[in-house]
C-alpha positions as CSV (number, residue, x, y, z in Angstrom):
1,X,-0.3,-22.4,19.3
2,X,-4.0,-22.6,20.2
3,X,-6.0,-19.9,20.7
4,X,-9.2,-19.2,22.7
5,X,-12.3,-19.1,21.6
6,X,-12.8,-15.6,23.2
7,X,-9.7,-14.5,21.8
8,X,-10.7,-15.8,17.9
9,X,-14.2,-13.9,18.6
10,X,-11.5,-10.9,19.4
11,X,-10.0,-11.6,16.3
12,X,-12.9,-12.0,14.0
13,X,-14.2,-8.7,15.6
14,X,-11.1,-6.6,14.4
15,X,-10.9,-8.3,11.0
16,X,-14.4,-7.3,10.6
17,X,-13.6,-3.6,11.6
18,X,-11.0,-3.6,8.9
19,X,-12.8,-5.2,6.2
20,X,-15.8,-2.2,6.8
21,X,-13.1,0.6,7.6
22,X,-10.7,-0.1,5.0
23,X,-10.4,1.3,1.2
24,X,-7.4,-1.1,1.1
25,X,-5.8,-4.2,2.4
26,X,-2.4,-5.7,1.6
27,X,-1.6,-9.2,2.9
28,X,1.9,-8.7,3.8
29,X,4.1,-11.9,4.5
30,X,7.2,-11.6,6.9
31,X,9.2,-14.5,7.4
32,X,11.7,-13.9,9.9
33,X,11.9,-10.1,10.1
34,X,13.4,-9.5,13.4
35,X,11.4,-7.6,16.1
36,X,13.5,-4.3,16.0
37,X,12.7,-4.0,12.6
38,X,8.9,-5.1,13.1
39,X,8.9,-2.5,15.4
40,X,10.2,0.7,13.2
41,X,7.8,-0.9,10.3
42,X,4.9,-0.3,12.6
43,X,5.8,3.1,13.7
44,X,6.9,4.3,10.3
45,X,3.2,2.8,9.0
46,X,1.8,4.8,11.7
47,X,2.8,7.9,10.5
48,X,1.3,6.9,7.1
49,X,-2.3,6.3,8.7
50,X,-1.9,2.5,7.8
51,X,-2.6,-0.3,10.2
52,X,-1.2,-3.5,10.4
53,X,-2.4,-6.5,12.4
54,X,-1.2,-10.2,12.0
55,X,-3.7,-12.9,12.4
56,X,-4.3,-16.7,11.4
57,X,-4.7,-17.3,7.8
58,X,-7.9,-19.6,8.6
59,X,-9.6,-16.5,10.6
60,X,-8.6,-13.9,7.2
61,X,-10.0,-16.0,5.1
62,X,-13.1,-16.6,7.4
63,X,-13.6,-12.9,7.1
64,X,-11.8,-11.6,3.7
65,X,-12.7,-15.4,2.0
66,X,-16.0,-14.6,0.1
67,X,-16.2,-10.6,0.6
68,X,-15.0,-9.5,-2.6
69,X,-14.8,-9.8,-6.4
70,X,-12.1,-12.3,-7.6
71,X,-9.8,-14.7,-6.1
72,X,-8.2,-14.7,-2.9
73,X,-4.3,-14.5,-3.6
74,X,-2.3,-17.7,-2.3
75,X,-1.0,-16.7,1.0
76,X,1.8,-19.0,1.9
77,X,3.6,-18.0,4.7
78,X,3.1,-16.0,8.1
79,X,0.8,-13.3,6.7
80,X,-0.4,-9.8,8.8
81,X,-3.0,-7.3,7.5
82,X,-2.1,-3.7,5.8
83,X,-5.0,-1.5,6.2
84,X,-6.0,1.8,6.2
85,X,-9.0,4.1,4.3
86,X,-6.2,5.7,2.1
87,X,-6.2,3.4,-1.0
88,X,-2.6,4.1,-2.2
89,X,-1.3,4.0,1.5
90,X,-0.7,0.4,2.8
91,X,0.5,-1.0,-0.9
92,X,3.1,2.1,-1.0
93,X,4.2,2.3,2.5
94,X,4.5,-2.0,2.7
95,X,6.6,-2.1,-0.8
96,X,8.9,1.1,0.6
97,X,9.9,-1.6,3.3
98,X,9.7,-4.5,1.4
99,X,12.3,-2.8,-0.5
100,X,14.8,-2.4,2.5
101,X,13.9,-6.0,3.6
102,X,13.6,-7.8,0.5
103,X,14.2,-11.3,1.8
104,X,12.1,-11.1,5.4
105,X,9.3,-8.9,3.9
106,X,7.1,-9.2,0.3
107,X,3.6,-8.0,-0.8
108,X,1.9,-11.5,-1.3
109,X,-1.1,-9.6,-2.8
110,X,-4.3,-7.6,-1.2
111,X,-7.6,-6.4,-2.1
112,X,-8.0,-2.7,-4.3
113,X,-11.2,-1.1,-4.6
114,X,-13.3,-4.1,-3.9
115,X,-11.4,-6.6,-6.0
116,X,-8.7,-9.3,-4.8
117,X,-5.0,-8.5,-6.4
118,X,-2.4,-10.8,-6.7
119,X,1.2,-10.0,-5.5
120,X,2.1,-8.3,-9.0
121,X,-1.3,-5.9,-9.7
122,X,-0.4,-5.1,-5.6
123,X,3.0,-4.0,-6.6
124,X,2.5,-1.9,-9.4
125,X,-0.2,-0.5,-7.3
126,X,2.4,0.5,-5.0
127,X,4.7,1.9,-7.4
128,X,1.8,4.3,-8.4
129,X,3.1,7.8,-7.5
130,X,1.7,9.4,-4.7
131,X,-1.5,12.2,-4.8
132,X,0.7,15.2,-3.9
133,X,3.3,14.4,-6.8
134,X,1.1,13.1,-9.6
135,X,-0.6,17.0,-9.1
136,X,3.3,18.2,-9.3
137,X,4.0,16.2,-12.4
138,X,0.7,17.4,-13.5
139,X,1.8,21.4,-12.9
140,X,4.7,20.2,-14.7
141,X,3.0,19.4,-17.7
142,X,0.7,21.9,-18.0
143,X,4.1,24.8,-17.5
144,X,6.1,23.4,-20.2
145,X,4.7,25.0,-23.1
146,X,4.2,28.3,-21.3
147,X,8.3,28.4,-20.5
148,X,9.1,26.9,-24.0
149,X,7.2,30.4,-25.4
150,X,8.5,32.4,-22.1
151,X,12.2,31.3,-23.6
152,X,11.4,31.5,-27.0
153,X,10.2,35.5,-26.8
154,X,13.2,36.3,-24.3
155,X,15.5,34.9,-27.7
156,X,13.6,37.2,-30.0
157,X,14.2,40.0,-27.9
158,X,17.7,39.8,-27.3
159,X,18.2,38.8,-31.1
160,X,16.1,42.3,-31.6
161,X,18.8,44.0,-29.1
162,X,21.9,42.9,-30.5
């Protein structure tokens, strides 16, 4: 369907706004994902700080086409915009619903620090642990050998008692 030139303009303003506000995009493609489920997708990327907005692939590339390093990714499909200034954000949030969607909803690439990604570097991205439990894993680490010894003493002791 055609669009107006004052609505394009609209168009090209906001894609602008995300290409200087965002630390990430993902292109997401969504063939025929009902609107309920559109619906709880966009409120459950809300709560993550993440944005999406679909547009024409001819305005994105108008915009996206020669901002970054690389290539573009292929985007075959009906395609809508991931965005937010969290870099781990969009990739992780759009793959947790790709995952419950799997034929209506894929990753069909994105842009990461500056740099296009193609669908696969997009979803290992995304499979990147979160901040909050790479510093857990991290405390992990760093507590093992202290409760190795911790358990190691408390058997010298009761070896010493008995």
């Amino acid at each position: 369907m055609a669009i107006t030139k004052a609505k394009k303009q609209d168009i090209l303003a906001k894609l602008e706004g995300i290409k200087k506000d965002s630390e990430s995009i993902v292109f997401v493609n969504f063939k025929g994902l009902p609107v309920s489920d559109t619906t709880v997708m966009r409120s459950g990327l809300r709560e993550k700080g993440v944005g999406y907005f679909v547009a024409k692939k001819t305005l994105i590339d108008r915009v996206l086409g020669k901002a970054y390093e690389g290539e573009m990714p292929n985007l075959d499909g009906e395609i809508a915009l991931a965005y937010s200034a969290d870099a781990m954000a969009p990739a992780q949030t759009v793959k947790t619903f790709a995952e419950k969607w799997e034929d209506k909803l894929s990753i069909a690439g994105g842009i990461f620090q500056g740099v296009y990604k193609n669908r696969e570097e997009m979803t290992t991205i995304a499979s990147i642990p979160s901040l909050q439990i790479l510093r857990g894993m991290f405390v992990n680490v760093i507590n093992s050998p202290i409760q190795g010894l911790v358990i190691s003493l408390n058997a010298i002791a009761q070896k010493k008692n008995a």
